[in-house]
N, C-alpha and C positions, 0 to 999 in steps of 0.2 A: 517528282513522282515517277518521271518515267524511266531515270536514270536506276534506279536499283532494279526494273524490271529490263531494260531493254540494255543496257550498258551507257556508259559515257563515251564512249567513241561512235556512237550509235547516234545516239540522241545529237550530240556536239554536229555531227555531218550533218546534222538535219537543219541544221539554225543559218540563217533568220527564219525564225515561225511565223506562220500569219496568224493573225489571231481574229475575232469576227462577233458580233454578237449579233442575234436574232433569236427574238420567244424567249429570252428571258434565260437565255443557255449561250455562255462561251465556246466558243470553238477554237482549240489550238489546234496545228497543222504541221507536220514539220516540210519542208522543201526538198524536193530531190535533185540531188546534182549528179550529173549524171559526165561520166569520167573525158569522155571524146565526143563531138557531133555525133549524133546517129545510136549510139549507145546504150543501152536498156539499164534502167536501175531497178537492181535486184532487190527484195528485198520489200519494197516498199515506203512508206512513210510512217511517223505516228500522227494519231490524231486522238483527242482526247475532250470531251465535252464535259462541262463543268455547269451546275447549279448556279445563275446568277443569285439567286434570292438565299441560299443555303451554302453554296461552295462544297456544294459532295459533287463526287467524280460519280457523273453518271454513265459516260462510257469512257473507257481506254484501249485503244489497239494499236494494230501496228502492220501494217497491210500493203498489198500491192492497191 
């Protein structure tokens, strides 16, 4: 889901995901790596919360 909105070289940077469950809602996350010590990641991460009991995407973003 996140790949035709955000790209694949986008998304792929972001992995390993964490992923987390609490209330009954998944949480993906993607991981920022960040290029040198000291270094700011542009940009952001995605994160994307998911209906445990339904499996609809209740929220999707992609943020600092």
């Amino acid at each position: 889901m996140l790949v035709p909105v955000y790209g694949k070289e986008t998304v792929e940077g972001e992995s390993p995901f964490k992923v987390s469950l609490a209330r009954d809602v998944w949480t993906v996350e993607g991981v920022p790596h960040l290029g040198s010590p000291g270094s700011f990641c542009i940009g952001g991460t995605a994160l994307v919360r998911i209906s445990k009991k339904t499996g609809a995407i209740l929220r999707m973003t992609h943020g600092l």
